[in-house]
C-alpha positions as CSV (number, residue, x, y, z in Angstrom):
1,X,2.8,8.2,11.0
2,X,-0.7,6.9,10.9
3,X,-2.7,6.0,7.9
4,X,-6.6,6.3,8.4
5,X,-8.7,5.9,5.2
6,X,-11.5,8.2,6.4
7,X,-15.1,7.1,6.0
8,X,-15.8,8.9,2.6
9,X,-12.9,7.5,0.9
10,X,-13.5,3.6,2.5
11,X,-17.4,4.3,0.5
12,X,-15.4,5.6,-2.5
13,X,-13.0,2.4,-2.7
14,X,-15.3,-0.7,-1.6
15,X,-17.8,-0.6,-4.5
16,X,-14.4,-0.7,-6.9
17,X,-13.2,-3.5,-5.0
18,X,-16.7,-5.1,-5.5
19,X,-15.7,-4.9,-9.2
20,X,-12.6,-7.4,-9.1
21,X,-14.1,-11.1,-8.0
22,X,-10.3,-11.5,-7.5
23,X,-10.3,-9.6,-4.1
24,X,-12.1,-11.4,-0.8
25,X,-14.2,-8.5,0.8
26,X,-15.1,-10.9,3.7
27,X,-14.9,-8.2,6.7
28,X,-14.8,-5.0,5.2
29,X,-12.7,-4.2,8.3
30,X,-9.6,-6.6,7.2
31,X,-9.8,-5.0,3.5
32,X,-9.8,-1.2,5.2
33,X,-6.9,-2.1,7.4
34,X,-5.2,-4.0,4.7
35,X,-5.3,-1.0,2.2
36,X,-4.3,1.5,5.1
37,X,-1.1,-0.9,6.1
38,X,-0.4,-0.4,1.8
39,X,-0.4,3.6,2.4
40,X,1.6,3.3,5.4
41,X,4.7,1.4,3.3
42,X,3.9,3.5,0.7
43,X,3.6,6.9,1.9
44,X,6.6,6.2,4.6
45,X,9.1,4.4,1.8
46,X,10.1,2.1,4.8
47,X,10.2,-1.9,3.8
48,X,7.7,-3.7,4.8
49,X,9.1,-5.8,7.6
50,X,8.9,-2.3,9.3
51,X,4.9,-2.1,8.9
52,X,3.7,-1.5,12.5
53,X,2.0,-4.6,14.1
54,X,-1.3,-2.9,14.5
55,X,-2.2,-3.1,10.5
56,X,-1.1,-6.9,11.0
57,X,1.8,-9.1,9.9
58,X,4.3,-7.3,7.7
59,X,4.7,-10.6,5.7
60,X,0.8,-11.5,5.3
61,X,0.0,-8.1,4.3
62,X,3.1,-8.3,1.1
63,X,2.2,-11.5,0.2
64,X,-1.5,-10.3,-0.1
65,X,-0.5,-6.9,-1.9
66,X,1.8,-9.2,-4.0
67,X,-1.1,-11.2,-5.4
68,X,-3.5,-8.2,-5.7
69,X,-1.0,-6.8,-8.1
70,X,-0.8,-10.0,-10.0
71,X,-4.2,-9.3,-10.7
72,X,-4.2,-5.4,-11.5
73,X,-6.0,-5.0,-8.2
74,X,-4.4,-1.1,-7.5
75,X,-3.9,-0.8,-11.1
76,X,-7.9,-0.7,-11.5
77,X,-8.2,1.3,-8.3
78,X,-5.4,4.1,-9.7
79,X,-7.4,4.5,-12.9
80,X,-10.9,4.8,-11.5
81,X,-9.8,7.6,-8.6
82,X,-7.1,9.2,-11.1
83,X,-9.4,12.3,-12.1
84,X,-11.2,12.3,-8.5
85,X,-9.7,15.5,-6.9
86,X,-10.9,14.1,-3.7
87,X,-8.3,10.9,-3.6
88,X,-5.6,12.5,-5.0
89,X,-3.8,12.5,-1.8
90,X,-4.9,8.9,-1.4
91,X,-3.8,7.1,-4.5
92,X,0.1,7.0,-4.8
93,X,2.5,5.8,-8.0
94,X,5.7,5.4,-8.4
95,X,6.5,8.9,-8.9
96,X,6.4,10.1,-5.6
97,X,7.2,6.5,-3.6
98,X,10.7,7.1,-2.5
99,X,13.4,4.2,-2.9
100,X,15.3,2.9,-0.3
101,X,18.6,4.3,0.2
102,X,20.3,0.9,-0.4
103,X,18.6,1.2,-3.8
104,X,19.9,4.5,-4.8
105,X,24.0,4.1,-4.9
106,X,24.3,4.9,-1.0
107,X,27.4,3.1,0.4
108,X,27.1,-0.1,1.9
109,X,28.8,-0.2,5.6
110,X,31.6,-3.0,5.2
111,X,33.7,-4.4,8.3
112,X,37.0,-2.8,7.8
113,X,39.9,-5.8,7.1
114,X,42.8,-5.2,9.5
């Protein structure tokens, strides 16, 4: 599954990330592939040491969504596009992010004691 923010949503976000001195814009490109590499995990549930290489190290990119969220980055992003019909599909919450199966009772595997 590939994640593309398309070019009218990448125009949508970018002058709401211009609102937050919190988040370095530096190459628009890093921020777009950054925020794509955040659907990916989200909209596949997998962790994020599974994060294809293309959107860039699985650890960089967590410890940079980590620190957005510290700072209410998505938060302000979720309640500027909430009433946009034309991001609904982009902006994702918790009700609809699926949890691991680990996290949801399934049975651990254990090695069997003979």
């Amino acid at each position: 599954m590939t994640v593309k923010l398309t070019d009218e949503q990448w125009q949508k976000i970018l002058p709401v990330l211009k609102t937050c001195p919190q988040v370095r814009l530096g190459a628009g490109r890093d921020v777009r592939r950054f925020l794509e590499a955040v659907l990916w995990v989200t909209r596949s549930g997998a962790q994020w040491r599974l994060l294809p290489p293309k959107y860039g190290n699985w650890n960089a990119v967590y410890k940079r969504f980590a620190r957005g969220s510290e700072v209410k980055v998505f938060e302000k992003l979720f309640e500027h596009f909430s009433a946009d019909r034309d991001m609904e599909y982009l902006m994702l919450d918790s009700t609809i992010v699926r949890a691991h199966a680990c996290a949801a009772g399934a049975q651990k595997k254990r090695a069997r004691k003979v």
